[in-house]
ROFITOR-219615 format. One record per atom (N, C-alpha, C): residue in one letter; atom name; x, y, z. Coordinates in steps of 0.05 Angstrom, whole numbers. Example, Ala and Ser with C-alpha at 12.3 -4.5 7.8 and 13.67 -1.06 7.14 Angstrom:
BEGIN
A | N | 264 | -114 | 156
A | CA | 246 | -90 | 156
A | C | 264 | -66 | 156
S | N | 257 | -45 | 142
S | CA | 273 | -21 | 143
S | C | 258 | 1 | 157
***
This chain:
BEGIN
X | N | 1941 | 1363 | -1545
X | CA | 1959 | 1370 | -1566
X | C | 1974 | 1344 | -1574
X | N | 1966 | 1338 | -1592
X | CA | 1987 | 1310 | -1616
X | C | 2009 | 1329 | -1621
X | N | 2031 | 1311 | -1625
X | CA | 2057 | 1324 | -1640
X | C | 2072 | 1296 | -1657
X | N | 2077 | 1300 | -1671
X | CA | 2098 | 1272 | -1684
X | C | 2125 | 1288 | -1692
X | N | 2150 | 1276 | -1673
X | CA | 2172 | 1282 | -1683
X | C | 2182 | 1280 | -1706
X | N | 2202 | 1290 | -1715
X | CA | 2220 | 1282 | -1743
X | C | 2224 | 1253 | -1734
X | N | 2232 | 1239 | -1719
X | CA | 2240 | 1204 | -1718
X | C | 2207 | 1197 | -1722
X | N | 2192 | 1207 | -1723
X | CA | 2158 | 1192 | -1722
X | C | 2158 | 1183 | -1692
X | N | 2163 | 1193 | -1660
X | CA | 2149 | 1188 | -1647
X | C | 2122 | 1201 | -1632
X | N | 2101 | 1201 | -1640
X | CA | 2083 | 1206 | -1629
X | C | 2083 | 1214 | -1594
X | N | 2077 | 1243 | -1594
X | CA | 2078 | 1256 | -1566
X | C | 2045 | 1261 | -1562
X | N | 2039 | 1263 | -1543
X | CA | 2009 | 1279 | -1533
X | C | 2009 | 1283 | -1500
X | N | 2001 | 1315 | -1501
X | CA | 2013 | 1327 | -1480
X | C | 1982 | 1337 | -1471
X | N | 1971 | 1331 | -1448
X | CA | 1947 | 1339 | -1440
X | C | 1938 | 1355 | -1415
X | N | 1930 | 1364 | -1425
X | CA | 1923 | 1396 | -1399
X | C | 1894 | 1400 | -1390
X | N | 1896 | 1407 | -1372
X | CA | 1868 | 1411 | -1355
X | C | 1844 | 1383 | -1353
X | N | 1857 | 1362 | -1361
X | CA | 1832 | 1341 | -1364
X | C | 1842 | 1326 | -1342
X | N | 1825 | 1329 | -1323
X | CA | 1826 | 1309 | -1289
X | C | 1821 | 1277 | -1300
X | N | 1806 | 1274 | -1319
X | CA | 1797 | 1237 | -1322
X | C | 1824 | 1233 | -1337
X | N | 1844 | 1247 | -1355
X | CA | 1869 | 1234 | -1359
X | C | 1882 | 1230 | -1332
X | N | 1893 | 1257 | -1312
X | CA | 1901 | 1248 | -1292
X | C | 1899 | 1229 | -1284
X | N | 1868 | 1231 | -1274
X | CA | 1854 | 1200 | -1260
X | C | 1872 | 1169 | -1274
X | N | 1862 | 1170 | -1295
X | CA | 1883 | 1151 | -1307
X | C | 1906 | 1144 | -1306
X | N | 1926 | 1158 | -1306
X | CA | 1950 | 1161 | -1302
X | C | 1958 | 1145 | -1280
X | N | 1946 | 1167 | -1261
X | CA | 1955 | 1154 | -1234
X | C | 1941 | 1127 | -1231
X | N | 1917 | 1122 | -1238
X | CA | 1908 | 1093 | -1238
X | C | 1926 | 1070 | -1241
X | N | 1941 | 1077 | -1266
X | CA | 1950 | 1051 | -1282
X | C | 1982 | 1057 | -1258
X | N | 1984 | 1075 | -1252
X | CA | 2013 | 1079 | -1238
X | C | 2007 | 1062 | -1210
X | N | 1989 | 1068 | -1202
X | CA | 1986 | 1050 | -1164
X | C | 1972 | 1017 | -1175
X | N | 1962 | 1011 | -1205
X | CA | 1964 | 980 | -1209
X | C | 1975 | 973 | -1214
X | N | 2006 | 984 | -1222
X | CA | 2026 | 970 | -1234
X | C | 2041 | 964 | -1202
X | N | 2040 | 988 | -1185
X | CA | 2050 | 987 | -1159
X | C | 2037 | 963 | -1133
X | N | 2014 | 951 | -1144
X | CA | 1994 | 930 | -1129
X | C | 2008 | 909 | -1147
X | N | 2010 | 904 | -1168
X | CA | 2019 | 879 | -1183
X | C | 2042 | 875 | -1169
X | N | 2060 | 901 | -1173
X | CA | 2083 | 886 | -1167
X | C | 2102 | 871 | -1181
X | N | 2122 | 856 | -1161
X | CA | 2137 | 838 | -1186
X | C | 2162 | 857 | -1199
X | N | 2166 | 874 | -1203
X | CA | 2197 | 883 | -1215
X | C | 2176 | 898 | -1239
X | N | 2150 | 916 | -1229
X | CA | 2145 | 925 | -1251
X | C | 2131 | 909 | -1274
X | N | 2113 | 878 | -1269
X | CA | 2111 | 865 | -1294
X | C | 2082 | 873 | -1306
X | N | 2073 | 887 | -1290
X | CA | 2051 | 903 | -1302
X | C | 2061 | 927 | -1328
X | N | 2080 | 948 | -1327
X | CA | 2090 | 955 | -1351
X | C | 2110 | 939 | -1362
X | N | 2115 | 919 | -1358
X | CA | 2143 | 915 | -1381
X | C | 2111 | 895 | -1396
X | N | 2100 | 884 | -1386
X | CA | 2071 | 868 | -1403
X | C | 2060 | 880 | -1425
X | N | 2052 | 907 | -1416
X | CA | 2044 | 931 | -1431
X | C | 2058 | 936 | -1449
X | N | 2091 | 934 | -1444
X | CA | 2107 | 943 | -1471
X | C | 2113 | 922 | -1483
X | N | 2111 | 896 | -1475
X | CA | 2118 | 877 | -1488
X | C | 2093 | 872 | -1513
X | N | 2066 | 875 | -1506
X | CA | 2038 | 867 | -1516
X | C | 2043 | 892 | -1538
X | N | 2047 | 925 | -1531
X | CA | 2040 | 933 | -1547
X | C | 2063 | 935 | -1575
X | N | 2089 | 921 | -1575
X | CA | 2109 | 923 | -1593
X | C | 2104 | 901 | -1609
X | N | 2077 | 877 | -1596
X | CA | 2064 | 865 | -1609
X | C | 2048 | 876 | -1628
X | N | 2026 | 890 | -1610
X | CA | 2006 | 902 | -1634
X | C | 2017 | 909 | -1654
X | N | 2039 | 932 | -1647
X | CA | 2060 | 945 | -1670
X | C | 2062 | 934 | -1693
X | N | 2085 | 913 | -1684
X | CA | 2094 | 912 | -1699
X | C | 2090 | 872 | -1710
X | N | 2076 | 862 | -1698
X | CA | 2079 | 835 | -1698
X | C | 2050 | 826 | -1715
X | N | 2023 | 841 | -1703
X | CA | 2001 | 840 | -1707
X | C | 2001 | 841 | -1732
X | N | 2013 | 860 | -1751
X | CA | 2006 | 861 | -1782
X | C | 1999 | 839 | -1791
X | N | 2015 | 809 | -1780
X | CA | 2024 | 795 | -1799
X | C | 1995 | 772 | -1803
X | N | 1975 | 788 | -1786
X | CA | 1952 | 769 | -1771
X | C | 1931 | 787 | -1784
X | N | 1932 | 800 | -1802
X | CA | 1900 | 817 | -1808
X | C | 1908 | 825 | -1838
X | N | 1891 | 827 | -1867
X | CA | 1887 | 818 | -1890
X | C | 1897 | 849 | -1898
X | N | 1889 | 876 | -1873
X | CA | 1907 | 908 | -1885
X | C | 1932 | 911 | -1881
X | N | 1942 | 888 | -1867
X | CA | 1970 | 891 | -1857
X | C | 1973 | 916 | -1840
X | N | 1963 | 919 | -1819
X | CA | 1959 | 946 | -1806
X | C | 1956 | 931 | -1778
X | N | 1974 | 949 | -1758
X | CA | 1975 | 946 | -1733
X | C | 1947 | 949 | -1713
X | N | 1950 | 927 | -1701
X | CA | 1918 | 932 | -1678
X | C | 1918 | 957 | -1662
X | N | 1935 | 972 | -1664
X | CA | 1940 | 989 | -1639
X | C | 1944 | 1021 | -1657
X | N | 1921 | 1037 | -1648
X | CA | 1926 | 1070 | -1655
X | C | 1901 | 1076 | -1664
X | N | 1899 | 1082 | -1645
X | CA | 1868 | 1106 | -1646
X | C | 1860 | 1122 | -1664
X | N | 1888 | 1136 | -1675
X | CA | 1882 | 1156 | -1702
X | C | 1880 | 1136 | -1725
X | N | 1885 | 1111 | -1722
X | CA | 1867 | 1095 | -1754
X | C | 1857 | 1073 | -1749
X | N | 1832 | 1081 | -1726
X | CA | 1805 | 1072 | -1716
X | C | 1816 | 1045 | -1704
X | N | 1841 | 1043 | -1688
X | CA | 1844 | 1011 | -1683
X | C | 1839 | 1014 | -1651
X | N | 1853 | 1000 | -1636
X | CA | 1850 | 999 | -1605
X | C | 1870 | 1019 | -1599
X | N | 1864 | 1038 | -1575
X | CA | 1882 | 1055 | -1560
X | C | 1893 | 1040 | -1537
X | N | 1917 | 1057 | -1536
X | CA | 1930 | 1054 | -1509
X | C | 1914 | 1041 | -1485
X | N | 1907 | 1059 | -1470
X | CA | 1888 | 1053 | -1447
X | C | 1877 | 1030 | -1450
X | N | 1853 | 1032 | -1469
X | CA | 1838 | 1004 | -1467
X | C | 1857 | 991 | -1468
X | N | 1879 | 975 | -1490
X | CA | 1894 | 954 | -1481
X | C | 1903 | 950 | -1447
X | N | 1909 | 969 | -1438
X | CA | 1921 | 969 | -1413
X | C | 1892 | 960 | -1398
X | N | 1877 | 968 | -1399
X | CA | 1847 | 955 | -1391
X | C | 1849 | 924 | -1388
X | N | 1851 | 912 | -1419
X | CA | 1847 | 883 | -1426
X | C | 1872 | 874 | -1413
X | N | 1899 | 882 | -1405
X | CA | 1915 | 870 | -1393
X | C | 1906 | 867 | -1360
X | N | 1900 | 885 | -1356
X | CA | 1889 | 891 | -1328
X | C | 1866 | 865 | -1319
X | N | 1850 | 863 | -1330
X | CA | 1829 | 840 | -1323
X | C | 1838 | 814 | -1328
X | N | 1879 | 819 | -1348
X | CA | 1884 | 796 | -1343
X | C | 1897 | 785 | -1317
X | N | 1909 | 808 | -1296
X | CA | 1921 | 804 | -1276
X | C | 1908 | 811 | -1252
X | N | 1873 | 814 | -1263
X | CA | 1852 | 810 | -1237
X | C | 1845 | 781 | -1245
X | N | 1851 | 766 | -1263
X | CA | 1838 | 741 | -1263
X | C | 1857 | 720 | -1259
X | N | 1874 | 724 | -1273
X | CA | 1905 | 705 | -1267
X | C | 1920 | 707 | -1262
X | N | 1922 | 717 | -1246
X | CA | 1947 | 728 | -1226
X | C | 1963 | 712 | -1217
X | N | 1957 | 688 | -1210
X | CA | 1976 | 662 | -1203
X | C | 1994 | 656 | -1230
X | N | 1982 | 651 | -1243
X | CA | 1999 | 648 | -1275
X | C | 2007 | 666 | -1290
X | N | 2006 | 686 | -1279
X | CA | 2020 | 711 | -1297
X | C | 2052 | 716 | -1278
X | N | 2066 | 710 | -1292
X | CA | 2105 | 717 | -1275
X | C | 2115 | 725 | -1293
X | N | 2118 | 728 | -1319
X | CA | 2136 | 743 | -1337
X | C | 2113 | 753 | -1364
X | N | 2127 | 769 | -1374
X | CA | 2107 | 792 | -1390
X | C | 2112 | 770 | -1419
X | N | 2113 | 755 | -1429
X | CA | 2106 | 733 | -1441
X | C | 2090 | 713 | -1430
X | N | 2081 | 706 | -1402
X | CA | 2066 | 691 | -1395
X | C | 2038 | 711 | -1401
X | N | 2037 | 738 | -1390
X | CA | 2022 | 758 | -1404
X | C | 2006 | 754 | -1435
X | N | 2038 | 757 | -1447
X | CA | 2031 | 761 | -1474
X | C | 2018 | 727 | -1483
X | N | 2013 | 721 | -1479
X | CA | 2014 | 686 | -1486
X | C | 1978 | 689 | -1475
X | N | 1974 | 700 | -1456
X | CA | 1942 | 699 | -1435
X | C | 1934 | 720 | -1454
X | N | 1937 | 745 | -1463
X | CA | 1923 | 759 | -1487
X | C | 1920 | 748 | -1508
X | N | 1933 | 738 | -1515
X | CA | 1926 | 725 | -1548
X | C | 1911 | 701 | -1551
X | N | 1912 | 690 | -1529
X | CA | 1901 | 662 | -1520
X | C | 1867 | 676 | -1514
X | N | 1856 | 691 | -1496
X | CA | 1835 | 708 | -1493
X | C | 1823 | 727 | -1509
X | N | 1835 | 739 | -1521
X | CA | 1823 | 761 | -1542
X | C | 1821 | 755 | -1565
X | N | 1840 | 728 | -1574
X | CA | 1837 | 732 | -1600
X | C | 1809 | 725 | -1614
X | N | 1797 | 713 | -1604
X | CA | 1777 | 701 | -1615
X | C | 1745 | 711 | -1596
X | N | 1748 | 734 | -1583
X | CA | 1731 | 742 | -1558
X | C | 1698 | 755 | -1580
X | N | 1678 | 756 | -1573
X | CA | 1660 | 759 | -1591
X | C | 1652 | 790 | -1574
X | N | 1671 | 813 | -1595
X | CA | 1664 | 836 | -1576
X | C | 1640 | 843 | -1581
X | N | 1622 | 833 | -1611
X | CA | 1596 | 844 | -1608
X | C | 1574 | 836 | -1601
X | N | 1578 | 818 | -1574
X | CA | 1559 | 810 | -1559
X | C | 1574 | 815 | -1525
X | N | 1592 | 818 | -1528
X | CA | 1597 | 823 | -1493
X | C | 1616 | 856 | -1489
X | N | 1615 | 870 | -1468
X | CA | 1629 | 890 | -1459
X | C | 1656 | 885 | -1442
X | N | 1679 | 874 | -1448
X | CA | 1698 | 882 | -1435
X | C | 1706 | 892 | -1412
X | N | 1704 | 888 | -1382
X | CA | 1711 | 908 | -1371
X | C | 1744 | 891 | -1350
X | N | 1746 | 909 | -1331
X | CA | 1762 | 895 | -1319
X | C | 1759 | 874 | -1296
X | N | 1731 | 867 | -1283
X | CA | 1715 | 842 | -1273
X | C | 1723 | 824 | -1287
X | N | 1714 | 833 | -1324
X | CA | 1706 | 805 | -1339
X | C | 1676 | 826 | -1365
X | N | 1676 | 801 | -1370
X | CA | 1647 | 808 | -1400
X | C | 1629 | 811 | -1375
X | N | 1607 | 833 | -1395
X | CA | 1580 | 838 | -1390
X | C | 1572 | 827 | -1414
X | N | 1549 | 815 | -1412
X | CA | 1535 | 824 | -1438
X | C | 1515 | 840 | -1443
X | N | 1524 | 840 | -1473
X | CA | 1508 | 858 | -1486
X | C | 1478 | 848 | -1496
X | N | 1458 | 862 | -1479
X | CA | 1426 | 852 | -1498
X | C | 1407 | 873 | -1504
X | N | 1402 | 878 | -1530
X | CA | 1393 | 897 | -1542
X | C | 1404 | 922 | -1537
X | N | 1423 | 925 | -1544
X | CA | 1447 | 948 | -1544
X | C | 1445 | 960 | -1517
X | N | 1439 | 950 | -1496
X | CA | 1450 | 956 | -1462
X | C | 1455 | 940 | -1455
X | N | 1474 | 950 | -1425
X | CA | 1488 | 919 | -1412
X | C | 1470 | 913 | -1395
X | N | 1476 | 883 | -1396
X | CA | 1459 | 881 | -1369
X | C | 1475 | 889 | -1341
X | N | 1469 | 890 | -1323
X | CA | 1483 | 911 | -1299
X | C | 1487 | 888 | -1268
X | N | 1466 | 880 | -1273
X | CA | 1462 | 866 | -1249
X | C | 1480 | 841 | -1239
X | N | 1493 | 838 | -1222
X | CA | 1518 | 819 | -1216
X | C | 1514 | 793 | -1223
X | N | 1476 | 786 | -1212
X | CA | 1466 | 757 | -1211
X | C | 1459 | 754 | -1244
X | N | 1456 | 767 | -1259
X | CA | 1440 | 763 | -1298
X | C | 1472 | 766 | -1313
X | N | 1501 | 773 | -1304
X | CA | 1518 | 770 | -1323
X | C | 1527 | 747 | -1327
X | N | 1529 | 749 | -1359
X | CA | 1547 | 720 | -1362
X | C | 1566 | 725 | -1374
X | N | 1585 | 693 | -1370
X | CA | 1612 | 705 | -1382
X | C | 1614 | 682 | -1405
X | N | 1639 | 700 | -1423
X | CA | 1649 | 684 | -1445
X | C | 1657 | 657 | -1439
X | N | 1659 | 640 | -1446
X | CA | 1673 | 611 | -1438
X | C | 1697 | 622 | -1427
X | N | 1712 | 629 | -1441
X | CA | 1745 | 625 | -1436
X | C | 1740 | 641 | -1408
X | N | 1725 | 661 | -1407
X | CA | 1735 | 688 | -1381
X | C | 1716 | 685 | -1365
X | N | 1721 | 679 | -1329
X | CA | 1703 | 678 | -1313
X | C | 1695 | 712 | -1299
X | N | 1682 | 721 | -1297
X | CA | 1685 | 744 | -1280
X | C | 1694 | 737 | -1253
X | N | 1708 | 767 | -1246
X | CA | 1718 | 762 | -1221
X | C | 1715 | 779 | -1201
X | N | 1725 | 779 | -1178
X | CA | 1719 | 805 | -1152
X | C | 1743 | 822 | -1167
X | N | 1741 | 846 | -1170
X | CA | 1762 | 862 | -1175
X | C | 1782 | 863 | -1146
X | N | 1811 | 859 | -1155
X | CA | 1828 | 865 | -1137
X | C | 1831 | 891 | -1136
X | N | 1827 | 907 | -1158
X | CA | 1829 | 940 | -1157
X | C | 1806 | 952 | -1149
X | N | 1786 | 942 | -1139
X | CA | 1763 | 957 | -1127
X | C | 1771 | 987 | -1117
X | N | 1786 | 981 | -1092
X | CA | 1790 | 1006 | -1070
X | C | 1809 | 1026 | -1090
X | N | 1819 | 1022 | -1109
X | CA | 1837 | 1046 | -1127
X | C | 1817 | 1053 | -1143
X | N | 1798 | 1040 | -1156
X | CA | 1776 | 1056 | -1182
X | C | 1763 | 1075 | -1162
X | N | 1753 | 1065 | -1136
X | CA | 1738 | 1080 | -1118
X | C | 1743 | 1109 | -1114
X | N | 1774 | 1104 | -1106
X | CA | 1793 | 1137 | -1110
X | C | 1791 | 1148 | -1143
X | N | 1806 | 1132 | -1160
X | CA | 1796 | 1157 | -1177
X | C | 1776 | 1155 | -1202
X | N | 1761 | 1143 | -1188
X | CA | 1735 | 1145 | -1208
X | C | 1712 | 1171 | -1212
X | N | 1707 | 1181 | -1226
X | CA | 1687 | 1202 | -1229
X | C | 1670 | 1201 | -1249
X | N | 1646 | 1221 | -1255
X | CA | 1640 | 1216 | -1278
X | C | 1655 | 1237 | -1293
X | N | 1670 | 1238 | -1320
X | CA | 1686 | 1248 | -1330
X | C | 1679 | 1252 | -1361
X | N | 1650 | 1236 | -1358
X | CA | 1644 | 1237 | -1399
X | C | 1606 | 1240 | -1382
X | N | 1592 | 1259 | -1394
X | CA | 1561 | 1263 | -1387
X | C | 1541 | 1237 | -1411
X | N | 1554 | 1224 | -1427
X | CA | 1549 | 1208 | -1443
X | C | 1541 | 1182 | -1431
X | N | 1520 | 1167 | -1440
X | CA | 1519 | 1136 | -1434
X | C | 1536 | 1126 | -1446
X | N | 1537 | 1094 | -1434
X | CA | 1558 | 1074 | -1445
X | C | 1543 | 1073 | -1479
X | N | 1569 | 1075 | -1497
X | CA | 1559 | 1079 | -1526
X | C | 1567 | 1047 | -1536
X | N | 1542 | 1028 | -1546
X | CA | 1560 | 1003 | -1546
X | C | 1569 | 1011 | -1575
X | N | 1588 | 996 | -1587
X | CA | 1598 | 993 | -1614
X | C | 1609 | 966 | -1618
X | N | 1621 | 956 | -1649
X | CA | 1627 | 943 | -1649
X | C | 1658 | 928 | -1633
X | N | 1673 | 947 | -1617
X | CA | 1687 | 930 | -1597
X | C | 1685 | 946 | -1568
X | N | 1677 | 925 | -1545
X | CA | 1668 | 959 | -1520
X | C | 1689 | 936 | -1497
X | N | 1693 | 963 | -1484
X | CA | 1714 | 960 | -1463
X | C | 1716 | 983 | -1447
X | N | 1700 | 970 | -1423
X | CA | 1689 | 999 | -1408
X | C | 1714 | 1008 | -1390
X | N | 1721 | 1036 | -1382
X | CA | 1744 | 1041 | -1369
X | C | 1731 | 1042 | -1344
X | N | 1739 | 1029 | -1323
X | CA | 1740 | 1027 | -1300
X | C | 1741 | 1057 | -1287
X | N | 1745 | 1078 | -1293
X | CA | 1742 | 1104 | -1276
X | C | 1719 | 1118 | -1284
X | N | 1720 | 1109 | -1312
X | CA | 1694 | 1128 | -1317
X | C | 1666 | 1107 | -1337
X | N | 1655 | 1104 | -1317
X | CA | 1638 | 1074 | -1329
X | C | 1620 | 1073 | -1355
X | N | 1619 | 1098 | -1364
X | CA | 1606 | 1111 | -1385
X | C | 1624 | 1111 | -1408
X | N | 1646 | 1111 | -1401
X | CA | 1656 | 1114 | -1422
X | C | 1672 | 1082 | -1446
X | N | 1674 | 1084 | -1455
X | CA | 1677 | 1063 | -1476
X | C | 1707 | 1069 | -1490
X | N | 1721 | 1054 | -1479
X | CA | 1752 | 1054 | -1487
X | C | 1756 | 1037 | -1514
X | N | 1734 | 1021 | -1532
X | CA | 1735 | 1011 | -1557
X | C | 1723 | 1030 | -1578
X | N | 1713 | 1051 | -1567
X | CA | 1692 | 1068 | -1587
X | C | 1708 | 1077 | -1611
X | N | 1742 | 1080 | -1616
X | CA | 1754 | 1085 | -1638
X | C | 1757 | 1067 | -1661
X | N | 1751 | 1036 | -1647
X | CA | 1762 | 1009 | -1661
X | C | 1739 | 1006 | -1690
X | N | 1735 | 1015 | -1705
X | CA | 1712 | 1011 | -1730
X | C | 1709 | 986 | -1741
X | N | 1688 | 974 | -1749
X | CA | 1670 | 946 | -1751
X | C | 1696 | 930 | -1770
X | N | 1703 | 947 | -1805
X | CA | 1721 | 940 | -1806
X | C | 1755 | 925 | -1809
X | N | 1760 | 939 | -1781
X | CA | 1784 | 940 | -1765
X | C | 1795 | 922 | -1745
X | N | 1766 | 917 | -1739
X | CA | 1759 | 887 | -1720
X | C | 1766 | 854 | -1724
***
């Protein structure tokens, strides 16, 4: 259930779906592994008051990168793309502007319709499947893949939660709990 207040803030209140839980609690015990005073969400809020409200000023609709209901990036996946930034640089990440500074520096120019996003690092994409195998991935210049520091937490709440294959599209960003599923599938060609 969506709701939009009289002030316009967007509520969504979700029932009976275990892979939201799953989520939830995911992003709650990696913000609790990061550590730091919390700089895993204040990053998150800092990045997405970007998308908001800063992003317009960078794309020709004047329209925010961020909101699912007008085909741009959702919640989650961003929290995804932040996530593989504090499995990869974790030494250089100390304030949620050192954050914000490592997203824009990485994404902006990332070629989503040749690689998959995840929180390792890129897969690529060849002939609309990934390749899978640890030794045949390659990565983007800028992004090395990495050992996930969150291994032992996806392990707990990972399930399959969507009966669907990975759907590639023009921006993919696989969610780490449910490997099928594709956290870019709202973002339209576009929007991109």
């Amino acid at each position: 259930l969506r709701c939009t207040s009289i002030t316009g803030v967007d509520i969504d209140i979700t029932v009976n779906r275990p892979g939201s839980l799953a989520t939830i609690a995911f992003l709650e015990e990696a913000d609790r592994i990061i550590g730091y005073d919390h700089l895993f969400k204040k990053s998150i809020l800092l990045i997405k008051a970007w998308c908001i409200h800063e992003s317009k000023l960078y794309n020709a609709e004047n329209r925010s990168i961020l909101g699912s209901k007008s085909a741009m990036l959702n919640s989650y996946g961003l929290s995804i793309l932040v996530l593989h930034l504090f499995n990869r640089y974790t030494e250089n990440l100390f304030h949620p502007f050192s954050v914000l500074r490592c997203f824009l520096h990485l994404y902006s120019g990332f070629p989503w319709n040749s690689f998959v996003m995840t929180i390792e690092g890129p897969i690529l994409i060849q002939r609309g499947n990934l390749k899978s195998s640890g030794d045949e991935l390659l990565s983007y210049p800028k992004i090395k893949r990495t050992k996930n520091r969150f291994a032992p937490l996806i392990d707990v709440y990972s399930g399959n939660y969507s009966n669907s294959k990975f759907a590639i599209r023009c921006c993919n960003i696989q969610d780490p709990i449910d490997r099928n599923n594709n956290l870019g599938l709202s973002v339209s060609a576009k929007n991109l």
